[in-house]
VOMI-398933 format. One record per residue (C-alpha): residue number from 0; x, y, z. Coordinates in steps of 0.2 Angstrom, whole numbers, plus 5000, padded with zeros to 4 digits. Layout:
BEGIN
<pt nr="NUM" c1="X" c2="Y" c3="Z"/>
...
***
This chain:
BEGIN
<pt nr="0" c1="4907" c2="5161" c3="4542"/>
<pt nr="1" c1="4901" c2="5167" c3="4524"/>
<pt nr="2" c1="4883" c2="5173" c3="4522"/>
<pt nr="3" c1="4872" c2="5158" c3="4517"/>
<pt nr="4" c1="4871" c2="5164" c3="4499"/>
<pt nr="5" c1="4886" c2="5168" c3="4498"/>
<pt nr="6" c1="4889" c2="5148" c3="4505"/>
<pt nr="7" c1="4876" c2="5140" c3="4494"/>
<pt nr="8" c1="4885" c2="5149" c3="4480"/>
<pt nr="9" c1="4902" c2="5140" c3="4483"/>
<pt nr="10" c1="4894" c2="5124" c3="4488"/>
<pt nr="11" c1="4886" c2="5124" c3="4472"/>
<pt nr="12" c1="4902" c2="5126" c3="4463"/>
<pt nr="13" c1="4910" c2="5115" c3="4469"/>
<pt nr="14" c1="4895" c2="5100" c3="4465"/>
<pt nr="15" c1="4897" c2="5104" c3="4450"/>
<pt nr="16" c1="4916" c2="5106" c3="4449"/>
<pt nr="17" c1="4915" c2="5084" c3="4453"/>
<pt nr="18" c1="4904" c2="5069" c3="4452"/>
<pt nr="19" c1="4906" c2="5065" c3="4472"/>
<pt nr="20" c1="4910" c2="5075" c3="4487"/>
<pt nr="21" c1="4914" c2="5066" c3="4502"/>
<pt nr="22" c1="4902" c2="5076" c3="4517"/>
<pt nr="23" c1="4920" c2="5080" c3="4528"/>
<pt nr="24" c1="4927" c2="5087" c3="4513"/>
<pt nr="25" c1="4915" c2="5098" c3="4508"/>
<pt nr="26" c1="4914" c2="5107" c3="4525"/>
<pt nr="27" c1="4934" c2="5108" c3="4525"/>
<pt nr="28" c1="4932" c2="5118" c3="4508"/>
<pt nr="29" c1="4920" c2="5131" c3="4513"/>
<pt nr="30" c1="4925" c2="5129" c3="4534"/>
<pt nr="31" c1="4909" c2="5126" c3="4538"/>
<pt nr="32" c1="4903" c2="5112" c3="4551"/>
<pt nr="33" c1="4895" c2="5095" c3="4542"/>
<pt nr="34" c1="4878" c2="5100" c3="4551"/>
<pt nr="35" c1="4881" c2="5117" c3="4541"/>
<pt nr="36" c1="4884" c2="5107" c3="4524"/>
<pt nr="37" c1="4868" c2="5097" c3="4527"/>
<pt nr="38" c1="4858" c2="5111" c3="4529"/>
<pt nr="39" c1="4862" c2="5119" c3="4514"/>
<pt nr="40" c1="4860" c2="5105" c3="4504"/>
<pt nr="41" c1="4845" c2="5105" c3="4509"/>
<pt nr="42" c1="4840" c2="5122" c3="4504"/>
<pt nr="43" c1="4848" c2="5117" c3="4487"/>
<pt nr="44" c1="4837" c2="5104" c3="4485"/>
<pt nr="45" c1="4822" c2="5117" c3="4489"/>
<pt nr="46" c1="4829" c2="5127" c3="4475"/>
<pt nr="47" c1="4827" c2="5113" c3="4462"/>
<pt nr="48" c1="4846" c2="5106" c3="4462"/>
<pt nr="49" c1="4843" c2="5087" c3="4463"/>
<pt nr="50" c1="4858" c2="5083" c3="4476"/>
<pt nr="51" c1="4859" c2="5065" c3="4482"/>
<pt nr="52" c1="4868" c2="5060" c3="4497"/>
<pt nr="53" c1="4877" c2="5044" c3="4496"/>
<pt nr="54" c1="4878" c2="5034" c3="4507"/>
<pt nr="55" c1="4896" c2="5023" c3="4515"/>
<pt nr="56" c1="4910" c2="5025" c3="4528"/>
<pt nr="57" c1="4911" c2="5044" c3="4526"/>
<pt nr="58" c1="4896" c2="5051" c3="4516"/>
<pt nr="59" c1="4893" c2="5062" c3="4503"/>
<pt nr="60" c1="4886" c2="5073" c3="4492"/>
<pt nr="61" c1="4883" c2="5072" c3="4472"/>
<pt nr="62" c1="4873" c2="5084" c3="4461"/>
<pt nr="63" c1="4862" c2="5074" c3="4448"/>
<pt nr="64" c1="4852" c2="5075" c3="4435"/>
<pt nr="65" c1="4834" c2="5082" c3="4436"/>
<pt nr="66" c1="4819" c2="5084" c3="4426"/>
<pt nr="67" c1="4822" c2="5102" c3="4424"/>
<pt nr="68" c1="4837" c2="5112" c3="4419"/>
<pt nr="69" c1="4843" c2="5121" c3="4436"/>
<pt nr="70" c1="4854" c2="5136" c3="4435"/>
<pt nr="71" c1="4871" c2="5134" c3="4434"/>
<pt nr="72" c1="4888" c2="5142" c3="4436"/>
<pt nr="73" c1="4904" c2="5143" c3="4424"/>
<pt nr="74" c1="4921" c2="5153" c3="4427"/>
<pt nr="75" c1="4924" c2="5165" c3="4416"/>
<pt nr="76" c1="4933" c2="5152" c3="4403"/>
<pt nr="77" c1="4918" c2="5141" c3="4403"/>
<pt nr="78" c1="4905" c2="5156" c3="4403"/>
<pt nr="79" c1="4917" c2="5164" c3="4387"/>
<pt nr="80" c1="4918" c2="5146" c3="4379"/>
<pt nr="81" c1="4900" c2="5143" c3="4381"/>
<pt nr="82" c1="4898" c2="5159" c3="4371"/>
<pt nr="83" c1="4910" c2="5156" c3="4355"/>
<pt nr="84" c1="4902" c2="5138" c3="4355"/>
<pt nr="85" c1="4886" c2="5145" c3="4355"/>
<pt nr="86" c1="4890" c2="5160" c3="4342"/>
<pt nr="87" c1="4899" c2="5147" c3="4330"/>
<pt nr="88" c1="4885" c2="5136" c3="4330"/>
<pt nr="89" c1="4878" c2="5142" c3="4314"/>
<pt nr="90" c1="4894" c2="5135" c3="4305"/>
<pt nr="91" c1="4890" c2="5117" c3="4310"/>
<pt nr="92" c1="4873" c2="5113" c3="4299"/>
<pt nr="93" c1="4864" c2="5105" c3="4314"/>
<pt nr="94" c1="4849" c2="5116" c3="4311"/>
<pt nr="95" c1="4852" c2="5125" c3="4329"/>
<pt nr="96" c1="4854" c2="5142" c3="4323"/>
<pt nr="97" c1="4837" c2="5149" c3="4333"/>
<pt nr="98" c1="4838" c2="5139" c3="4347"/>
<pt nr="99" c1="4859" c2="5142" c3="4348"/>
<pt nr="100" c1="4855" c2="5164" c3="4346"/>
<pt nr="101" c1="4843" c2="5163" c3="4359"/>
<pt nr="102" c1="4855" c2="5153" c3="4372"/>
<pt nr="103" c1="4868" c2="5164" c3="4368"/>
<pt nr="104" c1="4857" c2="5179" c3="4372"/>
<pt nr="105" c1="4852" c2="5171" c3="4388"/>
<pt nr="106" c1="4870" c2="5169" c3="4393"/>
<pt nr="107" c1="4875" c2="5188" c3="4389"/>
<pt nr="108" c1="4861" c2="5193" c3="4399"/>
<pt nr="109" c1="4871" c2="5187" c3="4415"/>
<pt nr="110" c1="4887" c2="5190" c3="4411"/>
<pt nr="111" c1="4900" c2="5203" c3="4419"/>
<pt nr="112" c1="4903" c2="5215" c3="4410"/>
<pt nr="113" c1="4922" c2="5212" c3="4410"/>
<pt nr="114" c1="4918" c2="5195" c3="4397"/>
<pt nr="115" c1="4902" c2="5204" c3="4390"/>
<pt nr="116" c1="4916" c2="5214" c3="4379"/>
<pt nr="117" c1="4926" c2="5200" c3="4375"/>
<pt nr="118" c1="4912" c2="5191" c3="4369"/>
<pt nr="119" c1="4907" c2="5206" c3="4360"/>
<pt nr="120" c1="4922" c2="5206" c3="4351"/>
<pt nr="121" c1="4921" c2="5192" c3="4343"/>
<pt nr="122" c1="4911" c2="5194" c3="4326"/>
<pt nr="123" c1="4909" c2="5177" c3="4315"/>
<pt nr="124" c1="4902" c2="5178" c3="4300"/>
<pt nr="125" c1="4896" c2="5159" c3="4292"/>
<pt nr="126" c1="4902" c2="5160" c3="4275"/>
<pt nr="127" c1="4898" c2="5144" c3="4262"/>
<pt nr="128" c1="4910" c2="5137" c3="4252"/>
<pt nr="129" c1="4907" c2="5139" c3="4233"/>
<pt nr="130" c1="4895" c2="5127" c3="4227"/>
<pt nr="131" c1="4887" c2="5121" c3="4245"/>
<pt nr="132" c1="4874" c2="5136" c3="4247"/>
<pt nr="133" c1="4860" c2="5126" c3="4244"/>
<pt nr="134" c1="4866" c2="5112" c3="4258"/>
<pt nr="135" c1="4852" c2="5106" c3="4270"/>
<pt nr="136" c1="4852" c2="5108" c3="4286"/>
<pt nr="137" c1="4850" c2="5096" c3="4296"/>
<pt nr="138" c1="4835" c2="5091" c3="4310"/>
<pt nr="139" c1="4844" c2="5092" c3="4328"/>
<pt nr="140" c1="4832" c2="5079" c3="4336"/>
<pt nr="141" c1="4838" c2="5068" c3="4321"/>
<pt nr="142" c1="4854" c2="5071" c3="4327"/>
<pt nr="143" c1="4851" c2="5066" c3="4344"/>
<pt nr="144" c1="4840" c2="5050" c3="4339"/>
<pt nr="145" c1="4855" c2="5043" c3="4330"/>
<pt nr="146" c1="4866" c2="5049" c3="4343"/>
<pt nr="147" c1="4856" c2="5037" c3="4356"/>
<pt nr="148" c1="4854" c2="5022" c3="4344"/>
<pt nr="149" c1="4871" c2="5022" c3="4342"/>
<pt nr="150" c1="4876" c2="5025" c3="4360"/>
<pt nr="151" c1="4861" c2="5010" c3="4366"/>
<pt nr="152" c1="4870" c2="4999" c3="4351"/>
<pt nr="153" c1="4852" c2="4996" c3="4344"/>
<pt nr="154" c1="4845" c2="4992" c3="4327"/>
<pt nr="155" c1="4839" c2="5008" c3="4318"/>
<pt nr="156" c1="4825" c2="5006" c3="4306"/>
<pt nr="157" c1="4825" c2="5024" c3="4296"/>
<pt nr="158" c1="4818" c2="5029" c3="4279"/>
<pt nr="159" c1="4830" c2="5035" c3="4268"/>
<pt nr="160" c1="4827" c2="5050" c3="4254"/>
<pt nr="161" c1="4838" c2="5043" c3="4243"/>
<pt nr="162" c1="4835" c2="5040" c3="4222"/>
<pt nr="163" c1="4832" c2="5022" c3="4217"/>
<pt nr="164" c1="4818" c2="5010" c3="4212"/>
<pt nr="165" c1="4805" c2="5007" c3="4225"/>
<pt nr="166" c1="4809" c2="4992" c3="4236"/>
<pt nr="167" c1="4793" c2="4983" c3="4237"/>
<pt nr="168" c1="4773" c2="4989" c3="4233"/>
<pt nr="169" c1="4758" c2="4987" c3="4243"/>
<pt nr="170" c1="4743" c2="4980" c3="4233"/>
<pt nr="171" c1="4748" c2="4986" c3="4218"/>
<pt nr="172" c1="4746" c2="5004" c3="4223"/>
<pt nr="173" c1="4763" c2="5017" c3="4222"/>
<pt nr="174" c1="4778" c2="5010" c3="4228"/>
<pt nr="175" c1="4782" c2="5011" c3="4244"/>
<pt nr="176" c1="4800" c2="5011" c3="4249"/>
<pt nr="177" c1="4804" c2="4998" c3="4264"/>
<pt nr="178" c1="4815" c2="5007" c3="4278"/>
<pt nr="179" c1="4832" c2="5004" c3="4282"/>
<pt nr="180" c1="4837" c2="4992" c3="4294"/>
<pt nr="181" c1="4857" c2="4997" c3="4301"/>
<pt nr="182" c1="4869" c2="4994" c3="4316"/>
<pt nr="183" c1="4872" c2="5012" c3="4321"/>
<pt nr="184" c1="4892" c2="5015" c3="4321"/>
<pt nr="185" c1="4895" c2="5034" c3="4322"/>
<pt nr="186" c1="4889" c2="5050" c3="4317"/>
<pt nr="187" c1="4904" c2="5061" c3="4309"/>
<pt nr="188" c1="4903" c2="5077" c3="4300"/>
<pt nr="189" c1="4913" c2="5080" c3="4283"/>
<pt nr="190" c1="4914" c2="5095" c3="4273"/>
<pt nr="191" c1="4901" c2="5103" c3="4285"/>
<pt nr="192" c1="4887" c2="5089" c3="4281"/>
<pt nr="193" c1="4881" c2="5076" c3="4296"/>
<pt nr="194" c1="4886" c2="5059" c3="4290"/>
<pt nr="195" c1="4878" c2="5042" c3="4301"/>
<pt nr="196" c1="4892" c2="5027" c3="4298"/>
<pt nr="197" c1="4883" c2="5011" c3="4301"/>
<pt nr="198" c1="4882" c2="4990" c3="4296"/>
<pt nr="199" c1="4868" c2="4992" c3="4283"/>
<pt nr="200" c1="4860" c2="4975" c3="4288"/>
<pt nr="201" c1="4848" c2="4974" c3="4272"/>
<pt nr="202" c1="4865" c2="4975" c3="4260"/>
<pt nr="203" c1="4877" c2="4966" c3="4268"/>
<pt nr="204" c1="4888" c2="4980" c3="4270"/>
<pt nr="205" c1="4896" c2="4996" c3="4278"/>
<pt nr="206" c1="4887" c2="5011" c3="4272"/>
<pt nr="207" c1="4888" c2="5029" c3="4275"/>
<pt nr="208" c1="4873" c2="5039" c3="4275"/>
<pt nr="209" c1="4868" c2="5056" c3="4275"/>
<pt nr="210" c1="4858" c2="5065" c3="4288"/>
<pt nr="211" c1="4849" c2="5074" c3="4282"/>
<pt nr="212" c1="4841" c2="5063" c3="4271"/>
<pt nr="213" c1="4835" c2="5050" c3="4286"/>
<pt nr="214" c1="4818" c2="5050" c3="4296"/>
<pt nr="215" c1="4821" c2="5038" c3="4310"/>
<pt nr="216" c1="4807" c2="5024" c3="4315"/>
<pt nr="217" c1="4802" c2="5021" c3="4332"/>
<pt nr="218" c1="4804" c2="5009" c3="4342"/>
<pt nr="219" c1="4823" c2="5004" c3="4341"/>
<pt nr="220" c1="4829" c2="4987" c3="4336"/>
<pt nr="221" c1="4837" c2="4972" c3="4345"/>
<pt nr="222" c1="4854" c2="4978" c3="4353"/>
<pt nr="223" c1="4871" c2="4969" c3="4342"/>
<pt nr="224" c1="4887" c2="4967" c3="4347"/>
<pt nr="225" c1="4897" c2="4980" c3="4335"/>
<pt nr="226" c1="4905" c2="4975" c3="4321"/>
<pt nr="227" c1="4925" c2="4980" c3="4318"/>
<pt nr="228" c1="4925" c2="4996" c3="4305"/>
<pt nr="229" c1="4939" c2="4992" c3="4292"/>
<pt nr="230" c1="4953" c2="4998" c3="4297"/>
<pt nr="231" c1="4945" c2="5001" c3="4314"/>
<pt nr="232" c1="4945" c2="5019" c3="4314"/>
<pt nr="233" c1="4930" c2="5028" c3="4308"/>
<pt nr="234" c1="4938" c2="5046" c3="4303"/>
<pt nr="235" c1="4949" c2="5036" c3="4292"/>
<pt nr="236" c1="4935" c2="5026" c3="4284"/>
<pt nr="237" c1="4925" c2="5043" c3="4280"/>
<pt nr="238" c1="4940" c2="5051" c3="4274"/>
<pt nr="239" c1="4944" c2="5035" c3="4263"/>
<pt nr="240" c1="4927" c2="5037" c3="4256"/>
<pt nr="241" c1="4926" c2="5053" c3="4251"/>
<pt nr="242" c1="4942" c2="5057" c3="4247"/>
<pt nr="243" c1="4946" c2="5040" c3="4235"/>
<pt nr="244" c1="4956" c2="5033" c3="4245"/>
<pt nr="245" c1="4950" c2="5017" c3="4244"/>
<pt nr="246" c1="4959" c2="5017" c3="4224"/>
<pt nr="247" c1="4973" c2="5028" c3="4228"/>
<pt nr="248" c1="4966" c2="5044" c3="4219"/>
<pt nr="249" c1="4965" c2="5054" c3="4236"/>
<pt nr="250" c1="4979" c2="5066" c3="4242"/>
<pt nr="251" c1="4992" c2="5053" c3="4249"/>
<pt nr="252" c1="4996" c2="5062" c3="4267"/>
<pt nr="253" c1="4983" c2="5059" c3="4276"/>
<pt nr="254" c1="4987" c2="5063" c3="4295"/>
<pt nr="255" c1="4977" c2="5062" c3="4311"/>
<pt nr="256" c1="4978" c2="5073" c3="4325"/>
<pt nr="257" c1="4966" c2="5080" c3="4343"/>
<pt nr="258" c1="4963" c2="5098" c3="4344"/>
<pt nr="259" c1="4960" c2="5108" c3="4358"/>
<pt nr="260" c1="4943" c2="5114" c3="4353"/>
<pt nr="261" c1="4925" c2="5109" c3="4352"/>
<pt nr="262" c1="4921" c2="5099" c3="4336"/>
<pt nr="263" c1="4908" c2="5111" c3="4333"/>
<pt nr="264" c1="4919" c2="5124" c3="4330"/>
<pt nr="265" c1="4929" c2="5113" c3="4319"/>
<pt nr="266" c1="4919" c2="5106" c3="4308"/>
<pt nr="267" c1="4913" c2="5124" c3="4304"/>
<pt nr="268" c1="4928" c2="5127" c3="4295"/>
<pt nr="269" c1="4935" c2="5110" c3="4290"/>
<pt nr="270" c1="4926" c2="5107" c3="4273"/>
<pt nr="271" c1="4936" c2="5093" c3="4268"/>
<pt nr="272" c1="4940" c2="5084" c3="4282"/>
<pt nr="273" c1="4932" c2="5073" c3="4296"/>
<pt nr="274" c1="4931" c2="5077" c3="4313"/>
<pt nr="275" c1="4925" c2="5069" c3="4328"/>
<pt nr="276" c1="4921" c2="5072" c3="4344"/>
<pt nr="277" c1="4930" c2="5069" c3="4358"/>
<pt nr="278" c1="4921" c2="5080" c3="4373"/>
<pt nr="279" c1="4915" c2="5099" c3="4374"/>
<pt nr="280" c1="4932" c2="5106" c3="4370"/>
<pt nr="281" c1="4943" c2="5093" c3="4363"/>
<pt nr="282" c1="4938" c2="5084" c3="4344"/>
<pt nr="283" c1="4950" c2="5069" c3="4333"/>
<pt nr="284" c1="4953" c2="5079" c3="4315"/>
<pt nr="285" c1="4959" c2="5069" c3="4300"/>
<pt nr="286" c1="4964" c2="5078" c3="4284"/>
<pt nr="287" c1="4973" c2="5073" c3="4268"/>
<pt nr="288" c1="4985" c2="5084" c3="4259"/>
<pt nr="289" c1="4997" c2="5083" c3="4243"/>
<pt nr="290" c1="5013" c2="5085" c3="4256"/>
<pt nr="291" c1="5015" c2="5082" c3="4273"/>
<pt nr="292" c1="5021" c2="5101" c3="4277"/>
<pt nr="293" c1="5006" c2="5106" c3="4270"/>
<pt nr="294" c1="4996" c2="5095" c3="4279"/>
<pt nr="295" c1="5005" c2="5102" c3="4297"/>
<pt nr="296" c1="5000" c2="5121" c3="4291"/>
<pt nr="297" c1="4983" c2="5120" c3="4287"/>
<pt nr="298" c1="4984" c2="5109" c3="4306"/>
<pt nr="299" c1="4990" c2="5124" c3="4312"/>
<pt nr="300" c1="4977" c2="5138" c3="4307"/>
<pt nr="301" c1="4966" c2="5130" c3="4321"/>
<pt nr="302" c1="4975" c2="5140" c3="4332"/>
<pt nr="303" c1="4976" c2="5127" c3="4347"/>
<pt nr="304" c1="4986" c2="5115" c3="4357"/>
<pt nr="305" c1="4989" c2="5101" c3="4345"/>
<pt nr="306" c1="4991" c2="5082" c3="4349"/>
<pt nr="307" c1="4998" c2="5073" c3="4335"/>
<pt nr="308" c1="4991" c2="5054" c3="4332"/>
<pt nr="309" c1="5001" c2="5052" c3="4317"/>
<pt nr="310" c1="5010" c2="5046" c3="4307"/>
<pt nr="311" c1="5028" c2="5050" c3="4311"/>
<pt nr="312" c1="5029" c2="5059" c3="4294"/>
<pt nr="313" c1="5016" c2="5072" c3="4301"/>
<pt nr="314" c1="5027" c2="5075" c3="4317"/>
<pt nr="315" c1="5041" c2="5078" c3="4307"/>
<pt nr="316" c1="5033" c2="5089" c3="4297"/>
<pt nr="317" c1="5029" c2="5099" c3="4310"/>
<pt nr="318" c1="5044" c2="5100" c3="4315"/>
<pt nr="319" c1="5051" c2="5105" c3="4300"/>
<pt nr="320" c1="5040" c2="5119" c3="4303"/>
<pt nr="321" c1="5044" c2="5121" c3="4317"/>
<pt nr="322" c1="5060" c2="5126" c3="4313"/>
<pt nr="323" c1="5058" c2="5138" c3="4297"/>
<pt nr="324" c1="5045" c2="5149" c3="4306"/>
<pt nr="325" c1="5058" c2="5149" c3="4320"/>
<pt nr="326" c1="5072" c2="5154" c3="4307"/>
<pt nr="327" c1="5061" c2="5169" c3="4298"/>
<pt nr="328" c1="5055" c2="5176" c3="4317"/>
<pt nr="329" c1="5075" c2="5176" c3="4320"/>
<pt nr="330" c1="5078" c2="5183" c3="4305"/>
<pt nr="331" c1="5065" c2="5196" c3="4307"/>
<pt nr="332" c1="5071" c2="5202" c3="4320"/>
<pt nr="333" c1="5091" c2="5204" c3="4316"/>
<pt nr="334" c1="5084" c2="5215" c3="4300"/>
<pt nr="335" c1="5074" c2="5226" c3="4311"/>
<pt nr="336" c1="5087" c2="5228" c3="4324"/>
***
């Protein structure tokens, strides 16, 4: 039988590895008896890791949440994904930059040494795009307010920095703007800015907002049922925004894929574009180009496994790719030979 640290390790990892854990199962995983397992639950629990047994025909185990942040464990992916998420997250304009250096830090500390130099290998530098150095950065407990309005399917009431005649004044004194009253849709990024998509109930009307120009009001509104984006696809109604689309101007391939990588990462280097996410390494991208081959190479400069949404012309186009890139490496190496 493994040492009991050595068990409480593995027991661990595997809590975490799944929501539920059938009591038999777990001792079958670390041969162990199912008295064994329930005494080192127990002494999990006596190190702060809130795990619940459940109760039914065969029992069982699940690790959930708590008021404090227990330590965890990550494979060396996770541990090495966790570090480039956290290294990249000064591209994403979320206003984490501190709070991301010092996690990141925290996570080196323990590191093996064997991914402590592939981290270190990685060097990211955030570079601005011409004419966006002066770009606000944006509040992360905004982020998350708007995040769980639009999660609870609440009314937000916010005020709004925006340039306009007052809406209303109070005794004759200065005028005071009323706050905004919305049906929270999404929150998307484009062209490295934070974006809240929402039913502005005041106008009448879809409106898009930016970020870092809302102070949200507490408490929340009624819960609504949500209302049908046109088009029913919020990337494409961003991207229809700000890219003209809605008269025709825009580029007119615009294409929809998922990537393999955390939206955070993306959206650091997708300035004109819309990205949403999907999980913590997987993100829906839309982009427009003037071609549709164009549109499959800059797809490609991710560097990840690729899903494509659509339309057919993007899949062809990537197959088209597909095969000139296969021609040149073929004729690469007859010359060289």
């Amino acid at each position: 039988m493994p040492k009991t640290s050595a068990r409480l390790l593995s027991l661990l990892s595997l809590l975490q590895a799944r929501r539920d854990w059938p009591g038999q199962l777990l001792a079958e995983r670390l041969q162990i008896s199912p008295r064994t397992v329930r005494r080192d639950v127990e002494r999990l629990r006596e190190l702060g890791y809130p795990v619940v047994a459940t109760k039914g025909p065969d029992g069982g185990y699940r690790l959930d949440a708590g008021a404090e942040l227990p330590p965890l464990l990550f494979d060396d992916d996770q541990a090495v994904a966790l570090a480039v998420a956290l290294r990249t997250a000064a591209t994403t304009g979320a206003g984490i930059e501190e709070a991301a250096a010092r996690a990141l830090n925290t996570v080196r500390q323990v590191m093996p040494v064997r991914l402590r130099h592939r981290l270190d290998a990685l060097e990211v530098t955030a570079v601005e795009r011409a004419g966006t150095h002066s770009r606000p950065r944006v509040d992360p407990r905004v982020l998350m307010a708007l995040s769980a309005a639009v999660h609870a399917r609440e009314v937000l009431r916010f005020d709004y920095d925006s340039p306009g005649p007052a809406a209303r004044t109070v005794d004759g004194e200065s005028p005071v703007a009323a706050p905004r009253r919305a049906e929270p849709h999404h929150l998307v990024t484009w062209g490295g800015r934070w974006y809240f998509v929402a039913w502005d109930l005041d106008r009448d009307g879809w409106r898009t907002f930016r970020v870092d120009r809302i102070t949200p009001r507490i408490p929340t509104g009624p819960r609504f049922v949500p209302r049908e984006l046109p088009g029913g696809d919020v990337a494409a109604f961003v991207a229809d925004r700000f890219q003209g689309g809605l008269d025709g101007s825009g580029p007119p391939c615009r294409g929809e894929v998922i990537l393999q990588l955390p939206a955070s990462v993306v959206s650091g280097h997708t300035p004109d574009g819309v990205v949403e996410e999907l999980g913590p390494d997987r993100c829906r991208l839309v982009l427009a180009a003037w071609s549709w081959a164009s549109l499959a190479a800059v797809v490609g400069r991710y560097d990840a496994d690729i899903l494509v949404v659509g339309p057919p012309e993007l899949r062809e186009a990537f197959a088209l790719l597909a095969r000139r890139y296969a021609r040149a490496a073929a004729d690469s190496a007859s010359e060289s030979s």
